[in-house]
C-alpha positions in Angstrom: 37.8 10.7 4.8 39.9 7.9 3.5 42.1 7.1 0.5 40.1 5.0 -1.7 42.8 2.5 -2.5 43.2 2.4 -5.6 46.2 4.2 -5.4 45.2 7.6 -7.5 45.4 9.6 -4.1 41.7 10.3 -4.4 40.0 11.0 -1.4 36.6 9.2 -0.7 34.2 10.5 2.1 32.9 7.0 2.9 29.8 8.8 4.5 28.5 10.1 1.2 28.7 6.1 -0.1 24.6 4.3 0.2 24.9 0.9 0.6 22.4 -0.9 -1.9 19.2 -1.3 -0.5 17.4 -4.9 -0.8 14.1 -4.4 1.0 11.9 -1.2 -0.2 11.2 -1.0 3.1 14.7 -0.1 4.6 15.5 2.6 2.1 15.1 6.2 3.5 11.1 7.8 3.9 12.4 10.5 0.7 13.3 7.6 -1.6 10.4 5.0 -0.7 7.7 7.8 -1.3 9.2 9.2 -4.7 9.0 5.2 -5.5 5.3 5.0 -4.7 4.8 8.2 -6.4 6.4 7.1 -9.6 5.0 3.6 -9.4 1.0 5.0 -8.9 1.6 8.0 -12.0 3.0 4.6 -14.3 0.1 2.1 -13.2 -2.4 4.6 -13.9 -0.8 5.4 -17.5 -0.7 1.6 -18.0 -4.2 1.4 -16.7 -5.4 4.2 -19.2 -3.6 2.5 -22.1 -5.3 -0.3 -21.1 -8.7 0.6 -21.4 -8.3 2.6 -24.6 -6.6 0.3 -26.6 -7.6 -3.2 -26.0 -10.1 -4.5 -27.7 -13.9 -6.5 -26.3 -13.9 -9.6 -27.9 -10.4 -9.9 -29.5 -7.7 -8.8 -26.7 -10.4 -9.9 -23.7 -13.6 -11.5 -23.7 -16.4 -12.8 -21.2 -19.6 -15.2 -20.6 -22.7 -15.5 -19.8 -23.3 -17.9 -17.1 -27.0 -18.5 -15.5 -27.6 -15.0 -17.5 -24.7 -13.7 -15.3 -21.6 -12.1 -17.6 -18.5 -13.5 -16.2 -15.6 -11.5 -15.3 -13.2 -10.2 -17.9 -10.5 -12.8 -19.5 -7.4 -11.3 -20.8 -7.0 -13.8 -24.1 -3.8 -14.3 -25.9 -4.0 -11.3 -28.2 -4.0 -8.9 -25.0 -1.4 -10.4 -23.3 0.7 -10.2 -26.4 -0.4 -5.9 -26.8 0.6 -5.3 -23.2 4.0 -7.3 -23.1 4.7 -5.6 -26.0 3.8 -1.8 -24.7 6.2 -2.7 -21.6 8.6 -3.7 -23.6 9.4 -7.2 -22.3 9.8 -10.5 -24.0 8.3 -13.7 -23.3 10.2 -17.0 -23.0 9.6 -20.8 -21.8 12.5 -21.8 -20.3 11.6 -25.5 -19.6 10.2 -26.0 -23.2 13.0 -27.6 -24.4 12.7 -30.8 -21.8 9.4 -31.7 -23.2 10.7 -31.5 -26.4 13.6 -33.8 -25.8 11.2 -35.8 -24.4 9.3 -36.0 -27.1 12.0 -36.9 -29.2 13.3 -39.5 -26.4 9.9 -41.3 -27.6 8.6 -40.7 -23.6 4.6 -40.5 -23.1 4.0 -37.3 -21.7 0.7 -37.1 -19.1 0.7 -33.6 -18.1 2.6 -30.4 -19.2 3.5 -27.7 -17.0 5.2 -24.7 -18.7 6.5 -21.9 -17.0 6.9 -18.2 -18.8 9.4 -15.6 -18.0 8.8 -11.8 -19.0 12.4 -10.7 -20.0 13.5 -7.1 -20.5 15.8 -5.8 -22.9 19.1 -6.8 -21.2 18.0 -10.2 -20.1 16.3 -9.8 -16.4 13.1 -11.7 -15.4 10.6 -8.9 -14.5 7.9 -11.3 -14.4 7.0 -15.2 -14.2 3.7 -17.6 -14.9 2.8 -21.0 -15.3 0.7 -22.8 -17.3 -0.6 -26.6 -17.0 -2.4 -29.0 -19.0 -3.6 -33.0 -18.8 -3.0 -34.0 -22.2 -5.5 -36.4 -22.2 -8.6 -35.4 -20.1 -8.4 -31.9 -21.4 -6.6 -32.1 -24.9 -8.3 -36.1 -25.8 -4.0 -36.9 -26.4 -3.7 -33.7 -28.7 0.3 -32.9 -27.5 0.8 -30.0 -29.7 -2.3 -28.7 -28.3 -1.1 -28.9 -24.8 2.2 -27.3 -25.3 -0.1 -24.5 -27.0 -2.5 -24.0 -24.7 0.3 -24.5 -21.7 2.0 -21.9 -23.4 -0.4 -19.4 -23.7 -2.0 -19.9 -19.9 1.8 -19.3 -18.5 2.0 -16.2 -20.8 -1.1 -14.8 -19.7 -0.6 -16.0 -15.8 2.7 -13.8 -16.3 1.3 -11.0 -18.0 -1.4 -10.4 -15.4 1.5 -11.0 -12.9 3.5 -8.1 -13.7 1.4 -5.6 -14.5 -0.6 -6.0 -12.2 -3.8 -6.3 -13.7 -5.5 -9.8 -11.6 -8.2 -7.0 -10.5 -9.9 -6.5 -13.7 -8.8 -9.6 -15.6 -8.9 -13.4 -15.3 -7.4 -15.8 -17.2 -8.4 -19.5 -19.0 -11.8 -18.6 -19.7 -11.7 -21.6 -21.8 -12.4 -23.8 -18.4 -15.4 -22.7 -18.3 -18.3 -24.9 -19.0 -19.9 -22.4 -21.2 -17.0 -21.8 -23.8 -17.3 -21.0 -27.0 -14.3 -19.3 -28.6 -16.7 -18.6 -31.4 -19.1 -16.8 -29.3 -17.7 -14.5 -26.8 -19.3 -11.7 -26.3 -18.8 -8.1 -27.1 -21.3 -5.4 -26.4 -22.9 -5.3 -29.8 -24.0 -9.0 -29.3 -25.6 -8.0 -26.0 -29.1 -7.4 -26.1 -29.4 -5.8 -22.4 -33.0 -6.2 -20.9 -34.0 -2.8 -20.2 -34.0 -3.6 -15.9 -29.8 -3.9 -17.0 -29.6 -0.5 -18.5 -28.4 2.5 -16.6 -31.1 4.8 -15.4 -31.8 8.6 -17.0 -29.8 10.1 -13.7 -27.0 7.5 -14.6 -26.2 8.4 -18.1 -26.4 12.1 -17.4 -23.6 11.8 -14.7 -21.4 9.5 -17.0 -22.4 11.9 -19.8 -20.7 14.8 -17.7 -17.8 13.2 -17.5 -17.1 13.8 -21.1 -17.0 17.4 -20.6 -15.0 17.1 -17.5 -11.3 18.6 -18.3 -10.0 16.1 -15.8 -10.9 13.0 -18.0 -8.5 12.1 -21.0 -9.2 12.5 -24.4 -9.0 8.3 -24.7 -11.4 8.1 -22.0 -14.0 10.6 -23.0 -13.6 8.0 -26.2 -14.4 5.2 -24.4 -17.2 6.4 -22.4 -19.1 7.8 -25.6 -19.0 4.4 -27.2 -20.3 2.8 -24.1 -23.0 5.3 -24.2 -23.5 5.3 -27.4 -23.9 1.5 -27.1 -26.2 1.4 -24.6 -24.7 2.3 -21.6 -25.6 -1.0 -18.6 -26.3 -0.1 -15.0 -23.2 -2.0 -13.7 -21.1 -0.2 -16.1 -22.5 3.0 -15.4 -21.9 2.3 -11.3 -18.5 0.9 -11.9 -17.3 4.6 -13.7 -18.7 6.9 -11.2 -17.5 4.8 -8.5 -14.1 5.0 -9.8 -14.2 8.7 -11.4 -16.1 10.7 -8.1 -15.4 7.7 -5.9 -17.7 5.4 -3.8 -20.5 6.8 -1.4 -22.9 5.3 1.4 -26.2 6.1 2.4 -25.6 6.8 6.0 -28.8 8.3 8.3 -30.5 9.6 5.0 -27.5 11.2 3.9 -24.8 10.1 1.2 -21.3 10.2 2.5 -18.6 9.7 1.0 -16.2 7.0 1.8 -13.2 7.1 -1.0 -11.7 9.2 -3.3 -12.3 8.8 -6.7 -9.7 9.0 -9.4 -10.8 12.9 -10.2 -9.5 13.7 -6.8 -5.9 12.2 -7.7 -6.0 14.7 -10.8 
């Protein structure tokens, strides 16, 4: 027990003082768990809101390539929804230079933006970059490059800080199939019927809709993806991540991770 020096008399009991912690992984077991804890129960709201609200074909989009479907591209639109649900703002802080240069009457080769994802009081809670080759991709098109350059960083940020690299990718206009006009949305599809989930499939994804566990959005979801024709890959990818992921072992199906359910 010391005075505090500030002169009031107060007495401070120095022991009851935490010094800031810097790495996660020095604060106390108590405080790192209830982190975790918090973290997982927001990821998994963000991940709900995710799947319920954007939109195929508008806010992410995907190929076909050598009658593969590539994998999800978050596009412009959804990185705009989600930076916007978290609250955050997004600003180029090196696009004034290339504008100076501009006006400095300098040719400009390649552009390399960089994004930051700014809360409300002004911290960085997230950062991306974004480059283009003004002539081999953009045939000399400047504005072009600082728009595209501007969107890639956004979207390189946005997947950045939330987290979200595991179901999206980004630029899906490098790939040699492109066309912005064409990307597909399951009502374009037209599945072979090898693609579609099997009788045994739908039933179990059909269950899920009753299940008190699932949430209201997501019983939403699944019926459209039923009532759209429902693919095999789909239909694997939502038990495996409802009921969780099981091997055949000896004859036998065992189980080998929980599924979200179990975490309900």
């Amino acid at each position: 027990m010391q005075p505090n020096g500030n002169g009031d008399g107060q007495i401070v009991d120095y022991q009851d003082v935490h010094p800031a912690v810097i790495n996660p992984m020095d604060a106390s077991p108590a405080t790192f768990r209830a982190g975790l804890d918090r973290r997982k129960a927001n990821r998994n709201t963000l991940m709900e809101w995710i799947r319920s609200s954007l939109v195929e074909g508008r806010d992410y989009g995907s190929i076909m390539i050598k009658g593969l479907r590539s994998k999800p591209t978050l596009l412009k639109a959804g990185s705009e929804k989600i930076i916007a649900m978290l609250g955050l703002i997004a600003r180029f802080p090196n696009l004034k230079e290339y504008e100076d240069a501009v006006l400095d009457g300098k040719t400009l080769t390649y552009i390399i933006l960089k994004c930051e994802l700014h809360n409300q009081i002004g911290e960085v809670i997230g950062e991306g970059v974004g480059a283009r080759s003004i002539e081999i991709q953009d045939n000399g098109d400047l504005n072009k490059s600082l728009k595209m350059s501007a969107k890639s960083a956004m979207i390189d940020a946005t997947l950045r800080c939330a987290g979200i690299s595991e179901i999206f990718t980004q630029d899906i206009e490098e790939l040699p199939n492109y066309n912005p006009d064409h990307v597909e949305t399951p009502h374009q599809m037209s599945p072979k019927s090898s693609e579609l989930a099997s009788e045994k499939q739908v039933a179990a994804v059909r269950a899920l809709i009753v299940n008190p566990k699932v949430y209201p959005s997501e019983k939403r979801q699944i019926h459209e993806w039923i009532e759209d024709g429902l693919l095999r890959s789909k239909a694997k990818e939502l038990l495996d991540y409802y009921y969780g992921i099981s091997v055949l072992v000896e004859g036998a199906w065992t189980k080998t991770g929980h599924g979200e359910l179990d975490r309900r």
